[in-house]
N, C-alpha and C positions, 0 to 999 in steps of 0.2 A: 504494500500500500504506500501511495507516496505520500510525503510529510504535508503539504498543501495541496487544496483541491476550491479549484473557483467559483467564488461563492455562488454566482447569477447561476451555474450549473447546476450546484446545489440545491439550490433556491427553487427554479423551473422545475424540474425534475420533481421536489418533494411538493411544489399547489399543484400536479394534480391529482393528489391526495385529497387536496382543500376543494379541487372539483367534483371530486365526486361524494364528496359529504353534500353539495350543496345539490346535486342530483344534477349538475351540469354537465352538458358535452366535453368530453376531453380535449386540454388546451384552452378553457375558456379564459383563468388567472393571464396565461402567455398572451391571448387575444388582447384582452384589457390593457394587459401592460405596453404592448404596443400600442392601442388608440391614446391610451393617455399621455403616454409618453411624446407621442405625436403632438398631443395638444400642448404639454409643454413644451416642447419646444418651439414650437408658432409662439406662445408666450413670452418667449427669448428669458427663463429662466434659467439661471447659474449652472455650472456643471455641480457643485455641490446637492443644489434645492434639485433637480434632474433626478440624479443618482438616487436620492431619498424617495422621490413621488415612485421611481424605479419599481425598487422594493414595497413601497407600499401597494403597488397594484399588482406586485406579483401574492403579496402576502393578506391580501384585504379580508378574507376570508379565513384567519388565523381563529378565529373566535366560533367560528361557526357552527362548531360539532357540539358545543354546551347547549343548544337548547333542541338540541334533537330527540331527546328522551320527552322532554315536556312536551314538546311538538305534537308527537304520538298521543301520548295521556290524554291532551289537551281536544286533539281534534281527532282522535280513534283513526291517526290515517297513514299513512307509509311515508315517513318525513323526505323522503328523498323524491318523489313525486310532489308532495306540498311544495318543497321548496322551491322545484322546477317550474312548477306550475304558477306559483306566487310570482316567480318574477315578470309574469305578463302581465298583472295586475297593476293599475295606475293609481292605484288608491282611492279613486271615484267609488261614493254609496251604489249605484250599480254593480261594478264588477267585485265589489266586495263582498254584496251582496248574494251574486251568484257564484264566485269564488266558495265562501260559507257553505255553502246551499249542496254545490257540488263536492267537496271533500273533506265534509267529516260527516265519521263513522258510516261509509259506505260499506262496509262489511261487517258491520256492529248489526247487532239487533236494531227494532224498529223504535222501540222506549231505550235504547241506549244510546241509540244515533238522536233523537227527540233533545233528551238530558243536555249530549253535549252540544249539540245548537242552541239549546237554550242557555247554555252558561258562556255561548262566547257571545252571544248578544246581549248578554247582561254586563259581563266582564269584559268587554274582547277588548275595550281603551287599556284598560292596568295589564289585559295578559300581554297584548302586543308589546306596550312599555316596557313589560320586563322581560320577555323574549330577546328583546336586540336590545335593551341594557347586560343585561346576561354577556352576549353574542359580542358586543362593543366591548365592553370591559378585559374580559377575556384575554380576545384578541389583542387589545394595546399591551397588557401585560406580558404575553407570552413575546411579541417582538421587543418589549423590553429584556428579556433574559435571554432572548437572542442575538441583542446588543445591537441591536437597530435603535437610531437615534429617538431623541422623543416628537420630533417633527413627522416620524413613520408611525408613532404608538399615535399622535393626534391623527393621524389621517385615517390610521383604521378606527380607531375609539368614535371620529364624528361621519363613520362611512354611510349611519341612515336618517342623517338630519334632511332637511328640503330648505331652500335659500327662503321660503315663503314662511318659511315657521314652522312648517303643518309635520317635520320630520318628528324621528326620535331618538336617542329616549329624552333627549332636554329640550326639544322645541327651538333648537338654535336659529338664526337667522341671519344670512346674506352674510357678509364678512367675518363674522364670528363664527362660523364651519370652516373648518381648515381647509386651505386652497385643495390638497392632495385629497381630500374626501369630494370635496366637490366637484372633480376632476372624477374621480376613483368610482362614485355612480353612477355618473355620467358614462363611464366608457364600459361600468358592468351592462346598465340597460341597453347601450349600442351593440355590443356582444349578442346580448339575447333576442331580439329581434334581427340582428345580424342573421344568428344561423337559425333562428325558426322563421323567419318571411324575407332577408335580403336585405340590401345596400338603403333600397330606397324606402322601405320599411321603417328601418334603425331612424333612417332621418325624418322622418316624418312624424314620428313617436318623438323624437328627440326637441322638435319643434313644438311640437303640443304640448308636451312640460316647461315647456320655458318660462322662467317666472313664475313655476310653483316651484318643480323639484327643480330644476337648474337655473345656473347662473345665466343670465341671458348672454352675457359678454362669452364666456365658453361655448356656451351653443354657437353664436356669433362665429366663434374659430371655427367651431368645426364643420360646420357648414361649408367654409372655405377648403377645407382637407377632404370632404365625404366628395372625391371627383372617383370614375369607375376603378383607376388603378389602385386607389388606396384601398379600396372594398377586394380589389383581385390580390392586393396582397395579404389583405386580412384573412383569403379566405386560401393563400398559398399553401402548400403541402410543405413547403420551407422555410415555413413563420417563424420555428422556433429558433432556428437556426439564425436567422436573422433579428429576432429578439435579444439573443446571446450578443450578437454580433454589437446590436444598437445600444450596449451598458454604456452610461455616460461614466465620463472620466478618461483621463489618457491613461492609466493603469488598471487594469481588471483588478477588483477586492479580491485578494486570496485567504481562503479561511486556513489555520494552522490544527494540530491536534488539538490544542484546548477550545478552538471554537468550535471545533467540529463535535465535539461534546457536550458542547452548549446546547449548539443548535438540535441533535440528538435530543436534548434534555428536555428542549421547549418544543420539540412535535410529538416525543411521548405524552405532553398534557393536552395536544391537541385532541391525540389518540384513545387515550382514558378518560374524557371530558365526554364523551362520545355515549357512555351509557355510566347511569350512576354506581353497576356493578362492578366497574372494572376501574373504579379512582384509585390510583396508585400502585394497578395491576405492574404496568413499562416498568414501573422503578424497583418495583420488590420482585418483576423474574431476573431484574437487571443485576438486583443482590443475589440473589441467589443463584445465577450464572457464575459470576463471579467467585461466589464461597467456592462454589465447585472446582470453577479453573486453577482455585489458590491451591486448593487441598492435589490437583493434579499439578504441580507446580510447573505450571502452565507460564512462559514469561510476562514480564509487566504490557510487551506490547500488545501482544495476541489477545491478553485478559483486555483490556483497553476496548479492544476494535468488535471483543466479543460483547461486550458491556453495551458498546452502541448497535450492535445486532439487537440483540435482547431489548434496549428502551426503542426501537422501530420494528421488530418483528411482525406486531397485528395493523402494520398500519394500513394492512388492505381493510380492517374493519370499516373502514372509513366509507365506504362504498357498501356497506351490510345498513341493510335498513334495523331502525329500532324495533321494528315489530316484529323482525325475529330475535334479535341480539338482546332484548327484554322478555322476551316473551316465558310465562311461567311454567309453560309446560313443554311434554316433548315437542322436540320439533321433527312434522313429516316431510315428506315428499316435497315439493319447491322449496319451502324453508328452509331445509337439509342443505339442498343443492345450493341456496344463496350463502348458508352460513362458510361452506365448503371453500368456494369460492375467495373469502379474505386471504387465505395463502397465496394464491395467486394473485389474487392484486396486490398484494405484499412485495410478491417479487418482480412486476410489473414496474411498481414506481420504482423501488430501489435499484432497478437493472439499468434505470435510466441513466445512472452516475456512474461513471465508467469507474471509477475508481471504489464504489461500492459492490463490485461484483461478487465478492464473497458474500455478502452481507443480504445480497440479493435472493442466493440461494439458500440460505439460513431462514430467510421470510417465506419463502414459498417452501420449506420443507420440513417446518418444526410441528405440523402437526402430522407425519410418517412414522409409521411402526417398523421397530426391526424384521418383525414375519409379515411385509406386505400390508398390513390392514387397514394402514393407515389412508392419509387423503394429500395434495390431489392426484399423486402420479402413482402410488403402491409401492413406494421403494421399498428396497428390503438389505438387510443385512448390510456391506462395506457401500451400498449405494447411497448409503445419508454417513455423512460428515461426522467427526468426533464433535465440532462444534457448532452441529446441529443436533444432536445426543443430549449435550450440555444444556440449550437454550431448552428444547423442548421440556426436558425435567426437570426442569427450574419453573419452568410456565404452566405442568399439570399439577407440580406441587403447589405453587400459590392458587391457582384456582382450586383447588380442594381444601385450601385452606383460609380461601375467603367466602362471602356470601356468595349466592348469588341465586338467579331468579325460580329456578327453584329448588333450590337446598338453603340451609345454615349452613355457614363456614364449620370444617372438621379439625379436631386436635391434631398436633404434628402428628402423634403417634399413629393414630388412624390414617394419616393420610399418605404416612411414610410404608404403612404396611399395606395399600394400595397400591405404592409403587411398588412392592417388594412381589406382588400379587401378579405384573405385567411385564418381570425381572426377565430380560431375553427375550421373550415375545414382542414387546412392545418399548419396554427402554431397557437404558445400557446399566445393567449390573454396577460398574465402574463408576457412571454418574451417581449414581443412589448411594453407593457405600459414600463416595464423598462428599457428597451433600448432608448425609444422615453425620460423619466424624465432621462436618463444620458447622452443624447447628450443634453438635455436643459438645465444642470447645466452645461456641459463644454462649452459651448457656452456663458453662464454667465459668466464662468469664463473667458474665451476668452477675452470678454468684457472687 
C-alpha cells in the first residue's frame, strides 16, 4: 500500500456510498460536484473558496444515512425510494400533498397506513425539522473529523435552507445560507431532473424556484452554463474522470496514513448512523480485529490497514434499505437477497481506490464461510484471506454480542461458544482462540 493516496480519489470513490443511501443514481455526489463547481467558477471564486465548495458537493450528503431509520418508522416506507422520490418534490401543498398520499405505508395494513398519514399531517412541520436537522448536523460534524474546513461543515450543515426562508431546519434566508449550500442544492436538484427528464428539464425546474429555493443571481449563472455541451458532458461516461481532473489548486490534496484513518473513522459513522442497531458496530469489529491481529502478532502496518478494513467493511449497507436492515423478524426471499447484497456493494465502492484493493476484497468477503456456505461468491477454504478470517470474526462476534432487531445482545461467553460451535466450518479456529486469549488479558487487565 503506498504511504499517500489522493484525497479527490478518495473522496469520489467513497459518495457513492453517500449515493446510494440517498437512493440516487450512481455518480450523482460527482455530477453535483461538477455543476457546482462550474458555477463557481463563472463566480470567479479563489482557488482556496473552489477547493472547499469542491468537497462540499462531493460530501453534501455526509449526514444522510441518520435519518433513514426514522424515515421508515415515520412513513412505513422503503427510505431509499422516499428519498429518490422526494427529490422531485418542490415543496408546493400539492405535490406534498400527493407525495404523503403516495408513500406511506403502502405495504402497511389499511389502519396502519390510516395512523401514519394521520400523524405526519398532524406533525409533518417538527418531523420534517428534525429529519434534516438530524441529517445537517450530522453531516457538518463528520466532515469536521474529517478535517474538512468549517467553510465545508457550513455548506453541508445549511445544504436544506431556501434563500426565501421557507428552508430548514433554521428558516435561514438569502445571505445568511452559506454560498456553498446555496450552490450545493442548486446543482443536487439540476442533477435530478438532469437524469430523470434532461438538460432542459433541470433548467426549467431550476427557473421556477428562483426566488424561493434559489439565489436568483446563481440561477442567473447558470442559465449562462446550461448550453447543450455542458448537459453532454454532465451526462459523459468520463465525468468522473474529468471531475478528478477539475480539483482546484495547483497541487492535488494528498491524504497521508493518519488521514487516511480519519477519514476511515468519519465514514464508519456515516455507516453505523444508518440503523440504530448497528451505532458503534465499524468501531468495536475494528477493536476486535485488531485484538486479534495483536494476539497473531501481526505487524503495526498490516494491523493499521486491517483496522481501516474492518471501520469500512459494511459500507455497502448503505445501499440496504431500512426495512430490511431493521426489520424484527426473519428475513425471506427479496429481503434475503437485498440484505446479501451489502458485500458486494462493499467491495464495489472500495474497489474504486486503486490503492484500497485489498480492502476491497475484505468488504465483499467477510460474510464467506470456510465450507462454502457462506454469501456472495461461496468461497471456501484458502479462497478467503487470513485477513478476511480476522475481520469476519471480529464482526459475528460483536453482532452477537450487541442488540439487535430481533435478539438481546448475548454474554461473551455464549457468544464465544457460538463461534466455537462454526470452528472450521465456518470461521478460522486460529481467529477464535485469539480473540477468546485477548479478551482474557483485557479483562485481567480490567481487573
Amino acid at each position: 500500500m503506498t504511504d499517500t493516496i489522493r484525497l479527490a480519489e478518495l473522496i469520489e470513490a467513497l459518495s457513492h456510498a453517500l449515493d446510494m443511501t440517498e437512493g440516487q443514481p450512481a455518480g450523482h455526489c460527482v455530477r453535483c460536484c461538477f455543476i457546482g463547481t462550474r458555477i463557481g467558477q463563472a463566480l470567479g471564486l479563489g482557488e482556496e473558496a473552489l477547493r472547499d465548495l469542491y468537497y462540499t458537493l462531493l460530501l453534501k450528503d455526509l449526514g444522510c444515512s441518520s435519518n433513514a431509520a426514522r424515515i421508515c418508522e415515520l412513513y412505513l416506507a422503503d427510505d431509499l425510494k422516499f428519498k429518490h422520490d422526494f427529490k422531485l418534490v418542490d415543496g408546493s401543498f400539492p405535490q406534498i400533498l400527493k407525495f404523503v398520499l403516495s408513500h406511506t405505508g403502502m405495504e402497511a395494513g389499511l389502519a396502519e397506513r390510516f395512523r401514519g398519514i394521520l400523524n405526519i399531517f398532524k406533525n409533518g412541520g417538527e418531523i420534517s425539522t428534525s429529519l434534516i436537522q438530524t441529517r445537517c448536523q450530522r453531516g457538518a460534524e463528520i466532515a469536521r473529523q474529517m478535517r474538512f474546513s468549517e467553510e465545508v461543515a457550513r455548506g453541508i450543515l445549511d445544504l436544506d435552507e431556501h434563500v426565501d426562508g421557507g428552508g430548514q431546519p433554521q428558516g435561514l434566508k438569502g445571505a445568511e445560507i452559506h454560498l456553498f449550500a446555496r450552490i450545493a442544492l442548486m446543482a443536487q436538484v439540476i442533477d435530478v431532473f438532469f437524469v430523470h427528464e434532461g438538460g432542459e428539464a433541470a433548467l426549467a425546474e431550476v427557473r421556477k424556484r428562483a426566488g424561493g429555493w434559489f439565489d436568483p443571481a446563481l440561477v442567473a449563472i447558470f442559465e449562462t452554463l446550461a448550453t447543450p455541451v455542458f448537459f453532454a458532458e454532465l451526462g459523459s461516461d468520463n465525468l468522473e474522470s474529468y471531475v478528478l481532473a477539475m480539483e482546484p489548486g495547483r497541487q492535488a490534496v494528498m491524504a497521508d496514513e493518519d488521514y487516511l484513518d480519519d477519514i476511515a473513522a468519519g465514514f464508519a459513522r456515516v455507516i453505523d448512523a444508518k440503523s440504530p442497531y448497528t451505532s458503534g458496530h465499524s468501531d468495536r469489529v475494528a477493536l476486535f480485529t485488531d485484538l486479534i491481529a495483536e494476539e497473531l502478532a501481526m505487524p503495526l502496518p498490516e494491523r493499521r490497514r486491517l483496522k481501516r478494513a474492518a471501520l469500512l467493511h459494511d459500507i455497502g449497507k448503505l445501499g440496504v434499505s431500512n426495512s430490511v436492515l431493521d426489520k424484527p423478524g426473519r428475513l425471506e426471499g427479496e429481503e434475503w437477497e437485498q440484505m446479501k447484497r451489502h458485500a458486494e456493494f462493499s467491495e464495489k465502492i472500495l474497489s474504486r481506490i486503486a490503492a484500497f484493493a485489498d480492502l476491497a476484497l475484505i468488504g465483499g468477503a467477510h460474510h464467506e464461510k470456510l465450507d462454502g456456505s457462506g454469501y456472495p461468491r461461496g468461497l471456501k477454504g484458502d479462497e478467503i484471506s487470513l485477513e478476511t478470517r480476522i475481520v469476519a470474526t471480529a464482526d459475528v462476534f460483536d453482532a452477537l454480542t450487541a442488540d439487535r432487531p430481533y435478539r438481546a445482545a448475548m454474554p461473551v461467553e455464549k457468544a464465544l461458544s457460538i463461534l466455537w460451535e462454526g470452528a472450521g466450518r465456518h470461521h478460522d479456529e486460529t481467529c477464535i482462540t485469539a480473540l477468546e486469549r485477548a479478551l482474557a488479558r483485557a479483562e485481567l487487565k480490567a481487573a
